[in-house]
C-alpha positions in Angstrom: 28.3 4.3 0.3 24.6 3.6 1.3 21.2 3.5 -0.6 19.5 7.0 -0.1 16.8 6.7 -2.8 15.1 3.3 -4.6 14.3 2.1 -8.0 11.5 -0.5 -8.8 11.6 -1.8 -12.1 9.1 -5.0 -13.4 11.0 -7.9 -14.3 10.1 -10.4 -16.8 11.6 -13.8 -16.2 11.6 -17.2 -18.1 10.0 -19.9 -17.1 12.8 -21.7 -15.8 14.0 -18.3 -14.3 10.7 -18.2 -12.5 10.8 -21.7 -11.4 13.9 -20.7 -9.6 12.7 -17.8 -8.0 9.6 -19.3 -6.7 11.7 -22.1 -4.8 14.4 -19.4 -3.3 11.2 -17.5 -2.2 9.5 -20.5 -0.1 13.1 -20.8 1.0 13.5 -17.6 2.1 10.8 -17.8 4.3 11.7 -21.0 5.6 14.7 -19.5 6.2 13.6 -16.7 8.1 10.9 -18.2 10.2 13.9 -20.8 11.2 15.9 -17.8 12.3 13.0 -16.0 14.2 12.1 -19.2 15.9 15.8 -19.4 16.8 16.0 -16.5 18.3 12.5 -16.6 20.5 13.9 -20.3 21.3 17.2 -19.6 22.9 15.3 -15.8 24.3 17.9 -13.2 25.5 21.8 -14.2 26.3 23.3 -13.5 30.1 24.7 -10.6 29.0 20.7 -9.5 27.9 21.4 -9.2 24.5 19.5 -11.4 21.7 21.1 -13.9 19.1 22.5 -11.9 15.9 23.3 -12.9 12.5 26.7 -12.9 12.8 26.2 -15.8 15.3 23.6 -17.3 13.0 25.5 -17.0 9.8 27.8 -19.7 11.5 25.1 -22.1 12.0 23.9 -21.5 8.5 27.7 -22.0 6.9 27.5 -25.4 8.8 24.0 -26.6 7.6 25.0 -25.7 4.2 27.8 -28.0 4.3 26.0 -31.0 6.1 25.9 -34.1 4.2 22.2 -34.9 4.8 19.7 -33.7 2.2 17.1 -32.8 5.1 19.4 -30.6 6.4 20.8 -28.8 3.6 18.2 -28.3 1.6 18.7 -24.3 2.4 21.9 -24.5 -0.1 19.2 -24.0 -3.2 18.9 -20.4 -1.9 22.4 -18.1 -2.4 24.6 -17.3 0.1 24.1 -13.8 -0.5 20.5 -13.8 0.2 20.8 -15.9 3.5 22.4 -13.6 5.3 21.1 -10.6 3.8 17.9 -12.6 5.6 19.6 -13.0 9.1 20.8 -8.8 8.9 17.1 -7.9 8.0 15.8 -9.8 11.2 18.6 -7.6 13.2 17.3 -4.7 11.8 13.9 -6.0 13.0 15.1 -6.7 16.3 16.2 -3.0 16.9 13.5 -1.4 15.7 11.4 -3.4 18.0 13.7 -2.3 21.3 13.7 1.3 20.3 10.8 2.9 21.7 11.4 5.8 19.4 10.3 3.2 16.5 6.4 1.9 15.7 7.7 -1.7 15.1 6.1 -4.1 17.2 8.1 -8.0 17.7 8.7 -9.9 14.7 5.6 -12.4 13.1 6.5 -15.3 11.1 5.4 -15.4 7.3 2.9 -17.3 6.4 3.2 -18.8 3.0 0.4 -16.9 1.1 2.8 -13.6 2.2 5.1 -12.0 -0.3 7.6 -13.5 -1.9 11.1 -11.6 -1.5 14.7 -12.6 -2.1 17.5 -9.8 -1.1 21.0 -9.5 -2.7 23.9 -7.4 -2.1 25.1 -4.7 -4.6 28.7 -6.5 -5.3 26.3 -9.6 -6.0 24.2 -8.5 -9.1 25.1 -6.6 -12.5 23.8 -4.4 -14.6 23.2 -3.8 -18.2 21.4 -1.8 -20.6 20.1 -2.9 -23.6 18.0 0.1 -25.1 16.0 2.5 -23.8 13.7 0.8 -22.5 14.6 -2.8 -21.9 17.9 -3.8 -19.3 19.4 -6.8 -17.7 20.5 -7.6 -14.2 22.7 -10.4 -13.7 21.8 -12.8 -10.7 23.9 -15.8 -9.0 22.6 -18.8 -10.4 19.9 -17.1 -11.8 21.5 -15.3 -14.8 20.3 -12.2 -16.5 17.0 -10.9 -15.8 15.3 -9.0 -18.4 13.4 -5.7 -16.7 11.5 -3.1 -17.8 13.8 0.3 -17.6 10.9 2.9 -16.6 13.2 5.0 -15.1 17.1 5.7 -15.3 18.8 4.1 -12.4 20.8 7.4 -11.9 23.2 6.0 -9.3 25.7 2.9 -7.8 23.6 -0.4 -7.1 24.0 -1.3 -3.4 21.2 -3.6 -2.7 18.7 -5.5 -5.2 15.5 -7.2 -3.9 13.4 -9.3 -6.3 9.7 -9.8 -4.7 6.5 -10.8 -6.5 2.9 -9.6 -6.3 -0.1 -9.6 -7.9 1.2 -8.0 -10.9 4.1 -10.0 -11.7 7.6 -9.9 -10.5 9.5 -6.7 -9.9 13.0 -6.0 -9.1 13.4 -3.1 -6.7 17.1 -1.3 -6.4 18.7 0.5 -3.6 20.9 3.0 -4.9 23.3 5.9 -3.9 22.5 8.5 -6.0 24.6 11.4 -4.1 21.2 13.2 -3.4 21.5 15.7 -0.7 17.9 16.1 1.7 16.0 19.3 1.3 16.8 22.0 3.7 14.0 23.1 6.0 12.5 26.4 4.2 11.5 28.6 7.3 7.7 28.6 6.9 5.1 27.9 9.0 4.2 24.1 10.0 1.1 22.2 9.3 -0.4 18.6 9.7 -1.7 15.9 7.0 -3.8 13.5 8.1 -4.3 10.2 5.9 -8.0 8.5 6.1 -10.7 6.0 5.3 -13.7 8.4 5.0 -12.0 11.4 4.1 -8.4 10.5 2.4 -6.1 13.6 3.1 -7.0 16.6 5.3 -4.3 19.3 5.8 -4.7 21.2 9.2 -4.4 24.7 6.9 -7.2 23.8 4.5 -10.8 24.2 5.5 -12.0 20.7 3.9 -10.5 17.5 2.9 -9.2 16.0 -0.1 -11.1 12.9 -1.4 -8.9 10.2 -3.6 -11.5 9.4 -6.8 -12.6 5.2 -7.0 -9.4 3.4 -7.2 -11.2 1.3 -9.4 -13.2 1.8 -12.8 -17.4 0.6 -13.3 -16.1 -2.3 -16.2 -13.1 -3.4 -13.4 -15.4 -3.8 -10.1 -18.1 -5.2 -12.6 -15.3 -7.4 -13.9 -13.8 -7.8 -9.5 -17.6 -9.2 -8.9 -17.9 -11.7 -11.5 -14.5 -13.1 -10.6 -15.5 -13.6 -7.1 -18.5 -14.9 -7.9 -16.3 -17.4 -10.2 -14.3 -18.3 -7.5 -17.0 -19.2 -5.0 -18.7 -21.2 -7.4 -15.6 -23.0 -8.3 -14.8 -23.5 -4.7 -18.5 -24.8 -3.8 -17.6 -27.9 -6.9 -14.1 -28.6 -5.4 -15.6 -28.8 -2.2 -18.5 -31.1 -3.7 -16.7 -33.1 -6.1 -12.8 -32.8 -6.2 -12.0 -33.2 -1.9 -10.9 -30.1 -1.8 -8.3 -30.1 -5.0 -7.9 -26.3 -6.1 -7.8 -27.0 -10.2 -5.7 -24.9 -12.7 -8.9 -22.7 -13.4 -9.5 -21.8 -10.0 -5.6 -20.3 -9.5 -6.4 -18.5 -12.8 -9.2 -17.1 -11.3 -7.7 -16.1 -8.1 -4.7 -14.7 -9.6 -7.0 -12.6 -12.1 -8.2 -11.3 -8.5 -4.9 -11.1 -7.0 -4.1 -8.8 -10.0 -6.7 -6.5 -9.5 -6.4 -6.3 -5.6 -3.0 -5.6 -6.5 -3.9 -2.8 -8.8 -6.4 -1.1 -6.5 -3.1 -0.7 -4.1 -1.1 0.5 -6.4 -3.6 3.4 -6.8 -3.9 4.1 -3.4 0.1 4.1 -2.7 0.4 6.6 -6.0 -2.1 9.3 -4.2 -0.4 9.2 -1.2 2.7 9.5 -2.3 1.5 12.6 -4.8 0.1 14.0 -1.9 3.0 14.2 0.2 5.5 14.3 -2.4 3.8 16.9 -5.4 5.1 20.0 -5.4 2.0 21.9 -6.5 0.0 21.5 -2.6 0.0 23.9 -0.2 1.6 22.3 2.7 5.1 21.6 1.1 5.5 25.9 1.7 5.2 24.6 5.1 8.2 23.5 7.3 7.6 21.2 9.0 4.8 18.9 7.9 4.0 16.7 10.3 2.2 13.7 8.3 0.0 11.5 11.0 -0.8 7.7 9.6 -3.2 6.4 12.8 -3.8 2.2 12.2 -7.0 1.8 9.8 -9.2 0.8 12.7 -9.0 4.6 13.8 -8.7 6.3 10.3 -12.7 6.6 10.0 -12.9 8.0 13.3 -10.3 10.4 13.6 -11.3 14.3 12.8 -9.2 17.2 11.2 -5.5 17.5 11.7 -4.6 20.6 14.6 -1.0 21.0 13.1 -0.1 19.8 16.9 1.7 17.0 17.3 -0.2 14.0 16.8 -1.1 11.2 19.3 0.5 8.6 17.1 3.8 8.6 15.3 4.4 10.6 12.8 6.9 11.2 9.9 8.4 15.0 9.3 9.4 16.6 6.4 11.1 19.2 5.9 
């Protein structure tokens, strides 16, 4: 059975929970970049294909069990997740040869990235406790609590635990048993997402404009904080060589949480306007919904309901 539809759920760890999950995160992306450079070391094999997991799951059994703690430092992070690290690279590997696929070649993460530790499904349990709290059971780990917004309708194949500026969240894949939507016979049209204008359907005469993603008190409250932060900077600078004190990461994480919250805005009108049954285009079939790179968003006119010049996604 695989994952045809996803949860995401916000977790609430302790602090020695947290702790944990901070250190398998750094390892993680150790971990990865230490795989990617692998891979771009040794290039392509005679036989012109590229070094796999399966190949680097050996090398990763063996530096686990090395004696010498500057080698197997990478046994703090589970099993589980290490390879579930090595597949995701393969799956970033293909989509980079296909040239049906946007990808472009792997980047290394940098450590100011998102944090993210996979697990398998047979790997983590699940519990409820009441409507709306629930536990899921980690290796090593233990139960994490998480906030049960929505039922999980469905078996758990794959958990991901990833942190923002929000907090920590838990995101699920599941197979639900949910069939796609059959193609309804009607006539096609095209969304186009933007900067300037932020949805424009090819069958509507003007665009739709997404209202300020953030209120007058929270920009007021956005500016002060930068302001904050520069002037702490300027007196690290000046006075500590540099040092970042506990009230400057309070002050860019208060930043971080609103940045955070402005995206989470724009990702919810997006997805209502592809997803909300009450538009006109979902009578259409198919839609084709064009996404050009920001750099082109501001630029780009109307949609023609053609295809577009970049890739798309279709519905049905």
């Amino acid at each position: 059975m695989r994952a045809d539809a996803g949860r995401k759920y916000r977790a609430y760890p302790r602090a020695d929970q947290e702790r944990i999950l901070i250190e398998w995160g750094h390892d993680a992306r150790a971990l990865r970049n230490l795989a990617l450079d692998h891979r771009l070391m040794v290039g392509r094999k005679h036989d012109g294909s590229w070094v796999w997991s399966a190949e680097q799951c050996v090398l990763l059994t063996e530096i686990r069990n090395d004696a010498d703690p500057s080698v197997n430092w990478i046994r703090d992070l589970p099993a589980q997740s290490g390879q579930q690290i090595l597949r995701r690279l393969d799956r970033a590997f293909a989509n980079m040869a296909n040239s049906d696929h946007p990808a472009g070649p792997p980047a290394f993460k940098r450590r100011g990235d998102r944090m993210g530790i996979p697990f398998t499904g047979q790997a983590v349990q699940f519990r409820k406790l009441n409507r709306h709290w629930a536990e899921i059971r980690f290796p090593v780990l233990g139960w994490l609590r998480i906030r049960l917004s929505r039922a999980v309708g469905g078996a758990i194949r794959n958990a991901t635990i990833a942190c923002d500026g929000l907090g920590w969240h838990v995101s699920l894949g599941v197979h639900s048993g949910a069939k796609p939507a059959a193609p309804n016979g009607g006539p096609g049209c095209g969304v186009d997402f933007g900067v300037s204008i932020s949805a424009w359907v090819s069958t509507e005469p003007t665009g739709r404009s997404m209202r300020p993603t953030l209120t007058a008190g929270e920009e007021k409250r956005l500016t002060a904080l930068e302001q904050r932060k520069e002037r702490q900077l300027t007196y690290a600078e000046k006075y500590n060589r540099g040092a970042r004190s506990k009230r400057l990461m309070r002050t860019i994480a208060a930043i971080g949480a609103l940045r955070a919250r402005q995206a989470r805005r724009r990702l919810d009108f997006t997805h209502n306007q592809r997803c909300s049954g009450q538009h006109s285009w979902r009578t259409a079939s198919p839609t084709g919904i064009q996404m050009p790179p920001v750099w082109e968003r501001s630029t780009s006119g109307p949609p023609t309901g053609n295809i577009p010049d970049v890739p798309f996604l279709q519905e049905a």
